[in-house]
N, CA, C and O of each residue as an XYZ file, in Angstrom:
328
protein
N     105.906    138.038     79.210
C     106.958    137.147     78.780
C     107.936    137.877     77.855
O     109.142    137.629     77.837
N     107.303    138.840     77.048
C     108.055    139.650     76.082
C     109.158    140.547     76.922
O     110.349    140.761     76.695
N     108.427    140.913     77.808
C     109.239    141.990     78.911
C     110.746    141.331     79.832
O     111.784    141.803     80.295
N     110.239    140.296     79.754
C     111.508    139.259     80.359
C     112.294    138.876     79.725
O     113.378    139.053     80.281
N     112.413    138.280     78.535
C     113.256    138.093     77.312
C     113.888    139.349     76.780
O     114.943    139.160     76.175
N     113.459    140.625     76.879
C     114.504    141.583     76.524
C     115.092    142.201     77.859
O     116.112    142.885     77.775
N     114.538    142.004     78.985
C     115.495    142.222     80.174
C     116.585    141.302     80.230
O     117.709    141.792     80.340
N     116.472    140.107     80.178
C     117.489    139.108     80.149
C     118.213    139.368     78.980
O     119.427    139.489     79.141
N     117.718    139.499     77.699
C     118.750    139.821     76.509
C     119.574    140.845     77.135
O     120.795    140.725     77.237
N     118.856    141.945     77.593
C     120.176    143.569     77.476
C     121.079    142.729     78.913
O     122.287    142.954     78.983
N     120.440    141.806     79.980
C     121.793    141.538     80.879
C     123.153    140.540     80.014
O     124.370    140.490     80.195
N     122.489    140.045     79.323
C     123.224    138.586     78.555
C     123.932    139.488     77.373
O     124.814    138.962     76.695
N     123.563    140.771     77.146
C     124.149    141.014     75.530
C     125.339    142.464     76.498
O     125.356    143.678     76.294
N     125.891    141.903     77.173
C     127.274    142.814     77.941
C     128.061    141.767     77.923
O     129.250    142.038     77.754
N     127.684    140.219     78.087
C     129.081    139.356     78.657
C     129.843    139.366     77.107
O     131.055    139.155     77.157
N     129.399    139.536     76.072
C     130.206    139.359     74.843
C     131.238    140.767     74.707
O     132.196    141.035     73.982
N     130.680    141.329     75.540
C     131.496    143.134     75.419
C     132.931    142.862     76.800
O     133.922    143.575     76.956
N     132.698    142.111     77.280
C     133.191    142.304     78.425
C     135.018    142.021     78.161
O     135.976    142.692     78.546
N     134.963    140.774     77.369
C     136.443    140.863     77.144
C     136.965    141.765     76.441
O     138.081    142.142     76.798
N     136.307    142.439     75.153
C     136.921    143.454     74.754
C     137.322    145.067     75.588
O     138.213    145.907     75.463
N     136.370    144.932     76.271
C     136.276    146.226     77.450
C     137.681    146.119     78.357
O     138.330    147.092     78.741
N     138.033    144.572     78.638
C     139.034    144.103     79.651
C     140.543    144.853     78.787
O     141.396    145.655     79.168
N     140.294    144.055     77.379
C     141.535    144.394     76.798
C     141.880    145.467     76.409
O     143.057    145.526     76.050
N     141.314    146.336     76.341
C     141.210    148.116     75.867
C     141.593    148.889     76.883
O     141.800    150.098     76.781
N     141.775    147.811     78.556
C     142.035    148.838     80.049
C     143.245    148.340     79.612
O     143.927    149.343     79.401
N     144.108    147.041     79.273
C     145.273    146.538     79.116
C     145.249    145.117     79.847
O     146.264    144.429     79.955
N     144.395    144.861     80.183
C     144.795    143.255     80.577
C     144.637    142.343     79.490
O     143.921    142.452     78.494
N     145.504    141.319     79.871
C     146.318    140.698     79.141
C     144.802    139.625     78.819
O     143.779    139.696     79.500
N     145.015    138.612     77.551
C     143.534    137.638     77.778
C     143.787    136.712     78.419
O     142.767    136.106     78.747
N     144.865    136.200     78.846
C     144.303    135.057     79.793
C     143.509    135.726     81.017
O     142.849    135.012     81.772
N     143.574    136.830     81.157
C     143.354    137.071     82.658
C     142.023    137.696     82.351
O     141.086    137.431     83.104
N     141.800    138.655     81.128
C     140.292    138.788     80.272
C     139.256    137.697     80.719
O     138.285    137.750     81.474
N     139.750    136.806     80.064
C     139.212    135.536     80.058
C     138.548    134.979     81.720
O     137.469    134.430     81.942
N     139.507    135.315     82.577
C     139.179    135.140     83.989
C     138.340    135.562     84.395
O     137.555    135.018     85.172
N     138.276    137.077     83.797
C     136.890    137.686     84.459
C     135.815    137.335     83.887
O     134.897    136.941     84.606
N     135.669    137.374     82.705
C     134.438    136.889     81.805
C     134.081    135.937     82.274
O     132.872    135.831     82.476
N     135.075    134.723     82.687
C     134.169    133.421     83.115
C     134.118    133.249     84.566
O     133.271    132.673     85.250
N     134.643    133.548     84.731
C     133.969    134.132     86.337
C     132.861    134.831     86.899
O     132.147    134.666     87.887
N     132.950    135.870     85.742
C     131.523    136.467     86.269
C     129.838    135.681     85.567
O     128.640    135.863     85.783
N     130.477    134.984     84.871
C     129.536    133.898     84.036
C     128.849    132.633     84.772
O     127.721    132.148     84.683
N     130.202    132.235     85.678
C     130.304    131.333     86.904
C     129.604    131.317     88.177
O     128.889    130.423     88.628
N     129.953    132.583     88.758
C     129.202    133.568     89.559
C     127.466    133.367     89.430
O     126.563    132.836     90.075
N     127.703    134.445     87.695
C     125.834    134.546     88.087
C     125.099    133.253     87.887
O     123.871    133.323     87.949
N     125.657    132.064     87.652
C     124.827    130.990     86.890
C     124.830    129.948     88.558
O     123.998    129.061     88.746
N     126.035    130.349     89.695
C     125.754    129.275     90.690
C     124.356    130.265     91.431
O     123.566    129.694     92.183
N     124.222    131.555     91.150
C     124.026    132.647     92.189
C     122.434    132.858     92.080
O     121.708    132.972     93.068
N     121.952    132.896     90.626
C     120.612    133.386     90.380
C     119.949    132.349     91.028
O     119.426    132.791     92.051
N     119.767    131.291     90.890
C     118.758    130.583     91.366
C     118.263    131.026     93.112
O     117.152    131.174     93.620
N     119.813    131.151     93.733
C     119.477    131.610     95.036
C     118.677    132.978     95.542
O     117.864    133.328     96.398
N     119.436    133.505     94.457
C     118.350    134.904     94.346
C     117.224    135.144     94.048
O     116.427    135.924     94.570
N     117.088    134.292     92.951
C     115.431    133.875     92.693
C     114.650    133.703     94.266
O     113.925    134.435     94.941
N     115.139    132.529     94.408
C     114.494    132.307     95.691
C     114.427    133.122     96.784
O     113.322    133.066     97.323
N     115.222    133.875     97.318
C     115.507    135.134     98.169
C     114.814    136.097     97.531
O     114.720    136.868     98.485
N     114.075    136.824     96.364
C     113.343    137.536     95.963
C     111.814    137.340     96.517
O     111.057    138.166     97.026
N     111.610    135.783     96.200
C     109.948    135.017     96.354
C     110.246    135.596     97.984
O     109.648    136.665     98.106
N     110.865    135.283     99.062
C     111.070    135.432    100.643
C     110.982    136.481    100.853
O     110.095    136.651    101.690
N     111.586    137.683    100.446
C     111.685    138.317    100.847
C     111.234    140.073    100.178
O     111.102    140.357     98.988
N     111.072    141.041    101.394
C     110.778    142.358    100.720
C     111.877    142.321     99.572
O     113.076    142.052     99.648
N     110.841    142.790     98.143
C     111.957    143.602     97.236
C     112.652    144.832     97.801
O     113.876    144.943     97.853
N     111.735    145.798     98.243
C     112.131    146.791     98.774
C     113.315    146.350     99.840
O     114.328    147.021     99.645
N     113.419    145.610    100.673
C     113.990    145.630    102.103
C     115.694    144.743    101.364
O     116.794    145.033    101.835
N     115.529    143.749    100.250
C     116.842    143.339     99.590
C     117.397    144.263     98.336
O     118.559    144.193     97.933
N     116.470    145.068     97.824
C     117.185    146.429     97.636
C     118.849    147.510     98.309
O     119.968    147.931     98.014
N     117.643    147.414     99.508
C     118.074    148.459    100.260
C     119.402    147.292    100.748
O     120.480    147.868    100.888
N     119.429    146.181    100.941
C     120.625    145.542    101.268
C     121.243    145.939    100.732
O     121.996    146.879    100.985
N     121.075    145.116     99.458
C     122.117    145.447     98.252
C     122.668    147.215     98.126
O     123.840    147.480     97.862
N     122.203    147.692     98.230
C     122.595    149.209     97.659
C     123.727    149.373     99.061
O     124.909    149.713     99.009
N     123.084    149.085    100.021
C     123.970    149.153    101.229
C     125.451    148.204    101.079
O     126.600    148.626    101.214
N     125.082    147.031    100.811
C     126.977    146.516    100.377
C     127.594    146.873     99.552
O     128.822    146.937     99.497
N     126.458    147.296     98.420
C     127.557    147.588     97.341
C     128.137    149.313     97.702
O     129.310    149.477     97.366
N     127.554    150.372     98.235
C     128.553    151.332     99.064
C     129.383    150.745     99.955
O     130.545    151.092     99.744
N     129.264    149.974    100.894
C     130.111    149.451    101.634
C     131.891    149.162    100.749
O     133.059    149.534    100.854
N     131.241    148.485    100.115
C     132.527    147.929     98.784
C     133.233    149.225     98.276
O     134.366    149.522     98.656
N     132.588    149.902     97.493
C     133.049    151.251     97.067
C     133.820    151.991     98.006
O     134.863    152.588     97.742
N     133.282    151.930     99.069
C     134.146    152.907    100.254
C     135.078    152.060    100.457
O     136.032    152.805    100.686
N     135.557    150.737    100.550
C     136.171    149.865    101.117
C     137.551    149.913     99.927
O     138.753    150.026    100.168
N     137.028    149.814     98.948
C     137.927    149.364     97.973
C     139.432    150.302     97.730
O     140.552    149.919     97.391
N     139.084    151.210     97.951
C     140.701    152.162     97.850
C     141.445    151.415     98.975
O     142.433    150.734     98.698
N     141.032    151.517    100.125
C     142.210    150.572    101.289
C     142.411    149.693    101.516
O     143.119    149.256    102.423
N     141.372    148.779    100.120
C     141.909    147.262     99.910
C     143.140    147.704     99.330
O     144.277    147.519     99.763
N     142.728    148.390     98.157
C     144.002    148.807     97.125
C     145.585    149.012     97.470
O     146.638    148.421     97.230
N     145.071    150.426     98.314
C     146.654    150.212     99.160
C     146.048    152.033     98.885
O     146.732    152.978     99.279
C-alpha cells in the first residue's frame, strides 16, 4: 500500500509543475491552463478503463501496444506539424 501511494504521489506531484513548465516554453495561461486541465480530464475519464484493460489483459502484450503508438505518434508528429 506504501508502494502505491508514492507511485501515485510522484504521478500527481508533475500536474502542479505543468503550468509553470507551459509558461517558461511561452504559452500564454489561458492556453497553460488548457493543457493542465485537459490532461487532468483525460487521465480521470481514462484510468478506470485502464484499470480494467490491465485486470484483461497481458501486461506485457499492452506494453508492447503502448510503446508501439506512442512511436507511431513520434514518427507521425513532424508531418502533422507541417
Amino acid at each position: 500500500m506504501l508502494a502505491t501511494f508514492f507511485y501515485q504521489f510522484s504521478i500527481q506531484a508533475v500536474n502542479p509543475l505543468m503550468n509553470g513548465y507551459a509558461r517558461n516554453l511561452g504559452i500564454n495561461s489561458t492556453f497553460a491552463g488548457i493543457i493542465v486541465g485537459a490532461m487532468s480530464i483525460t487521465s480521470m475519464l481514462l484510468r478506470p478503463f485502464a484499470g480494467n484493460l490491465t485486470d484483461q489483459v497481458s501486461k506485457y502484450r499492452l506494453a508492447l501496444v503502448c510503446v508501439q503508438l506512442a512511436t507511431w505518434a513520434t514518427c507521425l508528429l513532424p508531418t502533422c506539424l507541417g
